[in-house]
C-alpha positions in Angstrom: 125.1 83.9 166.4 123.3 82.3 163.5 119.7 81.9 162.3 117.7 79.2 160.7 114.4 80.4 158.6 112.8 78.7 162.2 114.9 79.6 165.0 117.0 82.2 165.2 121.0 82.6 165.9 122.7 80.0 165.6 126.5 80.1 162.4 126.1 76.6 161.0 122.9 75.5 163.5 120.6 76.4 160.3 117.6 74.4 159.7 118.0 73.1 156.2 121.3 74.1 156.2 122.5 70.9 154.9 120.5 70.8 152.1 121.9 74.5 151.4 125.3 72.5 151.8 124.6 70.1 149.8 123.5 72.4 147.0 126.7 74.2 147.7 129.2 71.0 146.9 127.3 70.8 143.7 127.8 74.3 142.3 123.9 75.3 142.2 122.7 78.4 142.4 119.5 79.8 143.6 118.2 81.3 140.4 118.7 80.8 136.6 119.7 84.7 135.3 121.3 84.8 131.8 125.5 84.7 132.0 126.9 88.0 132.6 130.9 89.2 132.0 131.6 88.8 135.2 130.8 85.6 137.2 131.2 87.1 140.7 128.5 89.8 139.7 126.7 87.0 138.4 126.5 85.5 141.6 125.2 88.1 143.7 122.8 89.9 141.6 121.6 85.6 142.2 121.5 86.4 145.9 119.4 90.2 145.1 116.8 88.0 143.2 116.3 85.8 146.2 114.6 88.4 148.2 118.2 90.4 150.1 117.9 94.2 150.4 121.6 94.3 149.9 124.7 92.1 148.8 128.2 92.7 148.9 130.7 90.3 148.1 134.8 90.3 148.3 137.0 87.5 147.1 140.8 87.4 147.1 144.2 85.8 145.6 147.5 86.6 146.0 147.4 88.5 143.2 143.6 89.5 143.0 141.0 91.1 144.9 137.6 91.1 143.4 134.7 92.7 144.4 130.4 93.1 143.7 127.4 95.0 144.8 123.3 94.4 144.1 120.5 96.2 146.1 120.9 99.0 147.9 122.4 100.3 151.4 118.6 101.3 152.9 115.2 100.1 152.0 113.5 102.9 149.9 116.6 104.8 149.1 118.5 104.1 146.2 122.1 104.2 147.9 124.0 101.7 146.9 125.8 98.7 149.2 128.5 100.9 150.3 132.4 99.2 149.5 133.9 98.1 152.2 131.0 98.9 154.6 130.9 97.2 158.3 128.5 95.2 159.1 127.6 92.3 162.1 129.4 89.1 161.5 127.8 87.1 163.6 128.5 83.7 164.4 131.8 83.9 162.1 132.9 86.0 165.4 133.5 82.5 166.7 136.4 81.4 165.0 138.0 84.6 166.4 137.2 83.1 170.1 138.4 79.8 169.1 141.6 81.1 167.4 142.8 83.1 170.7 141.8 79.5 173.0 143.9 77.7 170.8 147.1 80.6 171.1 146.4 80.4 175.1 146.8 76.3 174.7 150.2 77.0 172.2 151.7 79.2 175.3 150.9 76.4 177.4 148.6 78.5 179.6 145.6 76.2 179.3 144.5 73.0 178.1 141.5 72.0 175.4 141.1 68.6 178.0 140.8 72.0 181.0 137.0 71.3 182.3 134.7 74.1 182.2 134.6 73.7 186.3 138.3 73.8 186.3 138.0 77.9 185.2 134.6 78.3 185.7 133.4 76.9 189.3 129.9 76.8 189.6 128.8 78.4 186.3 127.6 75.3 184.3 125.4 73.4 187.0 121.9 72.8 187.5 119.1 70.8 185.7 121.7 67.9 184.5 124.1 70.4 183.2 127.9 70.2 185.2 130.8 72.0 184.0 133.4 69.0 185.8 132.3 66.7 183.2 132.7 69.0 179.9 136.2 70.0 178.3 137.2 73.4 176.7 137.4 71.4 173.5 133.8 70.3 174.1 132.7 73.8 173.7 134.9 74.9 170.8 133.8 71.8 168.7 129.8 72.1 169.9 130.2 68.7 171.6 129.4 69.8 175.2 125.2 69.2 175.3 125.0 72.6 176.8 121.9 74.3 175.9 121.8 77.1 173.5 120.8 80.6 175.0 119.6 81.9 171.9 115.8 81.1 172.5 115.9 83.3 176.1 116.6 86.3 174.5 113.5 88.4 173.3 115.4 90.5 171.1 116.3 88.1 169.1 113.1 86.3 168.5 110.4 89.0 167.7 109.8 92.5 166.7 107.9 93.2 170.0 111.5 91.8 172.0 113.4 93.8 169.6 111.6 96.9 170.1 111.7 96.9 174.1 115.1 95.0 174.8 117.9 96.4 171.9 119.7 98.3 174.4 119.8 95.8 176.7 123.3 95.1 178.4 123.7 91.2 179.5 126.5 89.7 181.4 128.1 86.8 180.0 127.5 84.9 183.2 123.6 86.0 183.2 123.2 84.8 179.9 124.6 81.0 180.8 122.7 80.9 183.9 119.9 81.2 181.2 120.5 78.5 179.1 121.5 76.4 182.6 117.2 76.8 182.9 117.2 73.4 180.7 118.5 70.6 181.0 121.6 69.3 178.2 121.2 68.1 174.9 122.8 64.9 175.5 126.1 63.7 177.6 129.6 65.8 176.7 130.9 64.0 174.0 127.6 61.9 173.0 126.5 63.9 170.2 126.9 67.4 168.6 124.6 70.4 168.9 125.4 74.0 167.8 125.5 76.1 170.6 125.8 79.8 171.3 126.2 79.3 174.8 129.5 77.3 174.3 131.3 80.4 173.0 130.0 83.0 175.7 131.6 80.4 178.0 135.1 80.2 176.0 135.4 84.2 176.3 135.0 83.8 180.2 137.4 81.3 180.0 139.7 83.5 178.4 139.3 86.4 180.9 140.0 83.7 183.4 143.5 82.1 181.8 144.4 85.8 180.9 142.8 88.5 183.5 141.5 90.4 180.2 138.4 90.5 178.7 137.3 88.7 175.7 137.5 91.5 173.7 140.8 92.7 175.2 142.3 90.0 173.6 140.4 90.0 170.3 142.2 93.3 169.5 145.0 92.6 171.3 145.7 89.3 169.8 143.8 89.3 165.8 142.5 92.8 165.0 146.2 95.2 166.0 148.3 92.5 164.9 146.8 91.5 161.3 146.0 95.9 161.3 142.0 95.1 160.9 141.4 99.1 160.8 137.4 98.5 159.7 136.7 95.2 162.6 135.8 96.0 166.1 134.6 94.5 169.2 131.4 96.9 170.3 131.2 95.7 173.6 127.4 97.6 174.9 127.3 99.5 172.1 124.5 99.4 169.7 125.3 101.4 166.5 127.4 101.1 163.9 129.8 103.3 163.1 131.3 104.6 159.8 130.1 103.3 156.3 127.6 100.8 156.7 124.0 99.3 155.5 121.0 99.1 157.1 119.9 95.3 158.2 116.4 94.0 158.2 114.7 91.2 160.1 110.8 89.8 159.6 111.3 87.4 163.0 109.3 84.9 160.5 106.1 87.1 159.6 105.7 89.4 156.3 107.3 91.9 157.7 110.6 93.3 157.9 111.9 96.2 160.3 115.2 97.7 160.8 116.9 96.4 163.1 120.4 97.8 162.5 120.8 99.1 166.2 121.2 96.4 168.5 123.5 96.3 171.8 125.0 93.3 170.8 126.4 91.8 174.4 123.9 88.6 174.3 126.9 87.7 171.7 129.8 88.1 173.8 132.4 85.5 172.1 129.6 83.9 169.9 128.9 86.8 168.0 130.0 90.6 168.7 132.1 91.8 166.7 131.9 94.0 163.3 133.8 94.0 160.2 134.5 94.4 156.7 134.5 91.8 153.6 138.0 92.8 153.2 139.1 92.7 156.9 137.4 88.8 156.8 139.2 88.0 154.0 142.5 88.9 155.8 141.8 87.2 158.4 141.0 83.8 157.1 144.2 84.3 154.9 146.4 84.5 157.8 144.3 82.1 159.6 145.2 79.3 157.3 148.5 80.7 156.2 149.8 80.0 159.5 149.9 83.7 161.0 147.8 83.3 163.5 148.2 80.0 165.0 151.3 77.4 165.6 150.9 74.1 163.3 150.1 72.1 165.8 147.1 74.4 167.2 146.3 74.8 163.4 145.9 71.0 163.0 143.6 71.3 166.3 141.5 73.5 164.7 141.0 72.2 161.2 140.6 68.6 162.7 137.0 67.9 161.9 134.5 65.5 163.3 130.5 64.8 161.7 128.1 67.8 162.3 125.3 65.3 161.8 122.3 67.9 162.1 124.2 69.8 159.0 125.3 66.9 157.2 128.9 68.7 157.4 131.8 68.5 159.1 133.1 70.3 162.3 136.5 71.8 164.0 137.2 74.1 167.0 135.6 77.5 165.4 135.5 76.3 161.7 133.2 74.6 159.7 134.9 72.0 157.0 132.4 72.5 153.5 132.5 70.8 150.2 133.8 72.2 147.4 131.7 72.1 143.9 134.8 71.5 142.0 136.4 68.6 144.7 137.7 68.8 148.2 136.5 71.0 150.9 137.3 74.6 152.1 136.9 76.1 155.8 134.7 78.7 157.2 131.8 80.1 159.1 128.9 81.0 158.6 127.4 84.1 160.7 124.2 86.3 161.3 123.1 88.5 164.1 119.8 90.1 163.7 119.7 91.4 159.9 123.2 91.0 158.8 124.0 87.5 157.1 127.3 86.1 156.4 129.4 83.2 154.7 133.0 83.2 154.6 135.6 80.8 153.4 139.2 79.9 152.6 141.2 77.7 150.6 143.2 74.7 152.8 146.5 76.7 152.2 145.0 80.3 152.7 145.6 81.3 149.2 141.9 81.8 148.0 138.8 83.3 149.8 135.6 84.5 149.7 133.1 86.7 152.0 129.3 87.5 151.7 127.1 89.2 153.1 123.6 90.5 153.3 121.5 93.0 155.1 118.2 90.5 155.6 116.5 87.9 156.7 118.4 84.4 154.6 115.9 82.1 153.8 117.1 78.7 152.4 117.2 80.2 149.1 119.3 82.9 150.0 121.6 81.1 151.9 122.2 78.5 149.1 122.7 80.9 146.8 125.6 82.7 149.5 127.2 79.1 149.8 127.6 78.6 146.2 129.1 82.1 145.7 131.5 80.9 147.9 132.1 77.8 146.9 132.2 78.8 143.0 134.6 81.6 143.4 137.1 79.4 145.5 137.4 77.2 142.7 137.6 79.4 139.8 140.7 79.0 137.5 141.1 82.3 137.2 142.8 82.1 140.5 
């Protein structure tokens, strides 16, 4: 899931998130410190002056892997961002969901033109919304209309929700019959809205077309595989285990709490897992290199169409972003309650880059993220 400094959870439905974007493809930064020896550095002390408890960056070549640190680990201590510490990656979870749909379609077990209603009878109906009229692909690419759940879930929205509901278990099929309590954006395939509840329906599709759980197949299929040691799927539970910073969330007041323990199952698919910069970094690498996915499932994915309410571009799971330096670069964008994140990779794999921090990201510090990003994949020294 993914937040906007208005509405909360929502990687890449961000309000103002195409002006962060925008900012992005033009190598800006969100504050003018003097140059330091190292430009990475430079970069996220410029996301610690923005307002972030904590930064943590990682970026990689074939030959390099670079690494910085600002703030520190919890408010009012001075422990540092810990290296290689886990954290919530939010909606960046969703190119995970997207890449295991598209391996299902390569084995010729589903299809991305599959209606919802074909695997799902039932689930999406009600108040205009019906699942016989919205496609698998639909959902990956935010197409579908469906409502977002995001809004129903009190934990998510304020400190009062957070407080009484963070160990709350949902069910995946409790959590669309709460976004079926409104009626659709617009007609499948009219328009595009980002959507959480489009990924919570892809992982019950997959324990349809596979008789395991969503997160059976996320280790079974990415984490073991690609040996993600630090990445996890938490399921119910709500801590975070191993080396780790705190995260913080003001829910749009003054005020910040902790909100680092959270039972994270409103996210199932959209959202729940946990990793590591490094661990992202390895991922998107063998994303793009071709690990993880047949060429032609590969071409599905990275086959974009206009995110107009981000000015961007959009796959199956991946967002297509400008590039300050010329050309574009995939990733995600990701946050779940305190922990903010922006990964990306280079067409061919070759280059990437993962941030993250442990606060709220206003527009400021999300531009700042973006450009990190965005800068680092086209450095020469590469």
């Amino acid at each position: 899931m993914n937040v906007s400094g208005t509405r909360r959870c929502g990687p890449l439905v961000l309000a103002g998130l195409a002006a962060v974007l925008l900012a992005a493809s033009t190598g800006l930064t969100a504050s003018a410190k003097p140059r330091q020896a190292d430009p990475l550095q430079q970069q996220v002390d410029a996301i610690h002056g923005t307002g972030a408890v904590g930064v943590f960056a990682e970026v990689t070549s074939p030959h390099t892997r670079d690494s910085a640190r600002a703030g520190t680990a919890e408010r009012g201590t001075r422990r540092p961002m810990p290296h290689n510490g886990r954290f919530r990656i939010g909606s960046a979870a969703k190119t995970f969901t997207a890449t295991i749909v598209l391996q299902l379609v390569g084995e010729g077990r589903m299809s991305l033109e599959d209606t919802v209603e074909q695997w799902l009878p039932g689930v999406v109906r009600g108040n205009g919304n019906d699942g016989s009229r919205i496609t698998v692909r639909q959902l990956l690419q935010h197409t579908s209309g469906i409502p977002d759940v995001e809004p129903e879930i009190p934990a998510l929205n304020n400190a009062d929700g957070y407080r009484a509901e963070r160990f709350r278990t949902y069910a995946p099929e409790e959590l669309v019959g709460l976004a079926m309590r409104h009626p659709p954006n617009f007609p499948p395939g009219a328009d595009w809205s980002y959507s959480n509840t489009n990924y919570v329906l892809a992982a019950m599709i997959i324990h349809e077309v596979t008789g395991r759980s969503w997160a059976q197949e996320v280790n079974g299929r990415i984490i073991r595989p690609l040996g993600l040691r630090d990445t996890s799927t938490p399921g119910t539970f709500p801590f975070i285990l191993g080396p780790h910073a705190h995260g913080y969330a003001a829910f749009g007041t003054d005020t910040s709490i902790d909100v680092t323990t959270l039972n994270p199952s409103m996210a199932v698919g959209s959202g729940s897992i946990i990793s590591t910069t490094h661990d992202l970094n390895r991922f998107y690498t063998a994303l793009l290199g071709g690990r993880l996915l047949a060429p032609a499932q590969l071409d599905e994915m990275t086959t974009t169409t206009p995110a107009p309410e981000l000015g961007v571009r959009y796959g199956l799971g991946l967002g297509e972003i400008p590039l300050p330096c010329g050309g574009s670069y995939f990733g995600h964008p990701g946050e779940l309650l305190g922990y903010h994140t922006w990964g990306g990779v280079a067409r061919d794999g070759t280059r990437t880059a993962v941030v993250y921090v442990t606060s709220d990201g206003g527009q400021d510090t999300q531009q700042a993220m973006s450009a990190l990003v965005g800068q680092e994949l086209c450095r020469t020294r590469f």
